[in-house]
C-alpha positions in Angstrom: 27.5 -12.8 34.7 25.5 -14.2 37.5 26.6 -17.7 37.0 30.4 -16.9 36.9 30.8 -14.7 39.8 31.0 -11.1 38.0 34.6 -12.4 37.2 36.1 -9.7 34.8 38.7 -12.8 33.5 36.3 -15.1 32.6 34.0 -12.6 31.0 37.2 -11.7 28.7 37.7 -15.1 28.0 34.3 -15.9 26.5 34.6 -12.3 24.6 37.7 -13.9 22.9 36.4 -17.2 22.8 32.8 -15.6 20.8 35.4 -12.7 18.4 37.4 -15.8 17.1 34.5 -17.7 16.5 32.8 -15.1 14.5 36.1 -13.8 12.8 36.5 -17.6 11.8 33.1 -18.3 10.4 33.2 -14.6 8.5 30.8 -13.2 10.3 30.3 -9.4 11.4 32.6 -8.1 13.8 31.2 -6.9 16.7 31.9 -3.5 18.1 31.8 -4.2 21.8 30.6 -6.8 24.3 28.5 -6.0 26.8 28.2 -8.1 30.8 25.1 -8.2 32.3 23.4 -9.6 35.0 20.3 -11.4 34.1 19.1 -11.4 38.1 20.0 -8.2 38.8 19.9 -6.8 35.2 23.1 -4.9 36.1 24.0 -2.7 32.8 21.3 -3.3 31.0 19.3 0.5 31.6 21.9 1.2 34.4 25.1 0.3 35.9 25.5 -1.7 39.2 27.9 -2.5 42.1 28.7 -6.0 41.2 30.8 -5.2 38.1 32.9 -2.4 39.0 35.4 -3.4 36.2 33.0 -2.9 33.3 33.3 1.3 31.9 32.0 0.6 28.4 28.3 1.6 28.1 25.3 -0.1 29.2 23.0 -2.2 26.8 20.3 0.6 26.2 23.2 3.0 25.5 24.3 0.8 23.1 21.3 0.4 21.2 20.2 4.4 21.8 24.0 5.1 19.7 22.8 3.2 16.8 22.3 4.2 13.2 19.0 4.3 12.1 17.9 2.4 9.3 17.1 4.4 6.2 13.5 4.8 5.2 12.1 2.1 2.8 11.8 5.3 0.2 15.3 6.3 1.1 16.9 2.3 0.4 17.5 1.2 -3.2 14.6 0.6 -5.0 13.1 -2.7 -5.5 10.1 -4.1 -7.0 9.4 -7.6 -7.5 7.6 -8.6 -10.6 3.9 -10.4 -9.9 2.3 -10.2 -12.9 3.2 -9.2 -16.6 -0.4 -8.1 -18.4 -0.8 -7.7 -22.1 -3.7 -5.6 -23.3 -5.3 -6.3 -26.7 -8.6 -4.9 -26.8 -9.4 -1.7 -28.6 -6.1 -0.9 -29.4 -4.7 -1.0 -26.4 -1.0 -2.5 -26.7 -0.1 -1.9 -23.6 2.2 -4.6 -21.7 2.1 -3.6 -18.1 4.3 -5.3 -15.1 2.7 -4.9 -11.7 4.0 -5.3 -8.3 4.7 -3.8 -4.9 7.7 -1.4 -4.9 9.1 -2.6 -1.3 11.9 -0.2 -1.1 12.8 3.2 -2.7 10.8 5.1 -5.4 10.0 4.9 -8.9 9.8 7.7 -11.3 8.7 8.0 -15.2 11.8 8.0 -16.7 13.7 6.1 -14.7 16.7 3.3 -16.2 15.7 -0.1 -14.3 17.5 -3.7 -14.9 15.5 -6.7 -14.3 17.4 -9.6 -12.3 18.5 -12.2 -12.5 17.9 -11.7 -16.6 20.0 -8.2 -16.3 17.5 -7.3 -19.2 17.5 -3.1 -19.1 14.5 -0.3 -20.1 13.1 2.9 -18.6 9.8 3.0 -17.0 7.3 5.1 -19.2 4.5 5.5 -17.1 3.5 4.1 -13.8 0.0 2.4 -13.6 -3.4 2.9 -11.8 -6.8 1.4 -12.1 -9.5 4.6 -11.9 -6.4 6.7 -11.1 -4.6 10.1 -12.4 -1.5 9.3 -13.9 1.7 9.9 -12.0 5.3 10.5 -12.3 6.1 8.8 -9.0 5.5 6.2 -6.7 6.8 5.5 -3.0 7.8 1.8 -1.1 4.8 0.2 0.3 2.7 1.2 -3.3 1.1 -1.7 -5.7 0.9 -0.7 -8.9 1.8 -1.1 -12.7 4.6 -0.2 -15.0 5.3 0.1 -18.6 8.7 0.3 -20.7 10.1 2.2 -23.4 11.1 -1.2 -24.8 8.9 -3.8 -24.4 11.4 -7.0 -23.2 10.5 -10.0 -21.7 10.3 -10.5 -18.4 8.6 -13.0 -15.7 7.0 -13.0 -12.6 9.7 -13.4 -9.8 11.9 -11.5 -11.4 13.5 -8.1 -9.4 13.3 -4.6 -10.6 15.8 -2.2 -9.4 17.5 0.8 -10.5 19.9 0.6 -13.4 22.8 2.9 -12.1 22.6 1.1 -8.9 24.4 -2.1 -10.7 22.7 -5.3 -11.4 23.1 -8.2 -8.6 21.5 -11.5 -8.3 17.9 -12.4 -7.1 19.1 -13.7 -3.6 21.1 -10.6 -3.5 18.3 -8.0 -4.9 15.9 -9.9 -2.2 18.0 -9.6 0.8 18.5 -6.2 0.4 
């Protein structure tokens, strides 16, 4: 605002100008736009004489009124496959896929998909080296699965929760 005078007009201008260029690219809508003085930092904590025509709310209001994010444990679960391991030794026929759940929780019993193969099982026990076994396990955890079924899948591939649909790996990442 420093370079154009504090001029309400022209700061309505470039808001139009920036809302059809987003709306015409498909990007998000934004709920407001905010002027502010980079000199005097004028509404950026607090409000200042040279913009007397500004009423919305400053920047840090703006960003104080935000959602939160959820939790990693509260957001969909996902868990992207490292390794598949395949036990032979004294009779263990174990198949166990480890990885890092990033986001949500697993429990024993739970219906996961596997993407992008969309291949479907239920976890039957969650893995630990030298540890009790346990029915759950929170984001930010490495650890083991196994399946009910024993299916086929690779490293890279995404495991999510079954009821929460299946999507594609770009879409499974980003989220």
């Amino acid at each position: 605002m420093d370079l154009i005078g504090y001029r309400a007009e022209t700061f309505h201008a470039i808001e139009q100008e920036y809302r059809a260029f987003l709306e015409g690219i498909g990007a998000v809508r934004p709920q407001r736009f905010i002027p502010v003085s980079a000199i005097l930092g004028e509404n950026l904590a607090a409000r200042g004489a040279g913009m007397p025509w500004y009423t919305g709310p400053t920047l840090l209001e703006t960003l104080d009124g935000l959602a939160k994010a959820p939790t990693r444990n509260d957001q969909p679960m996902r868990v992207p496959v490292q390794a598949v391991y395949k036990f032979t030794s004294r009779g263990d026929d174990r198949r166990i896929i480890a990885g890092r759940v990033e986001a949500g929780q697993v429990r024993v019993g739970d219906k996961v998909v596997f993407s992008p193969s969309n291949k479907v099982s239920t976890v039957k026990s969650i893995e630990g080296f030298n540890t009790a076994p346990r029915e759950k396990i929170d984001a930010g955890w490495s650890t083991g699965f196994t399946l009910t079924e024993e299916i086929y899948v690779t490293r890279g591939e995404i495991m999510s929760h079954a009821e929460r649909g299946r999507c594609s790996a770009r879409a499974c990442a980003a989220t």
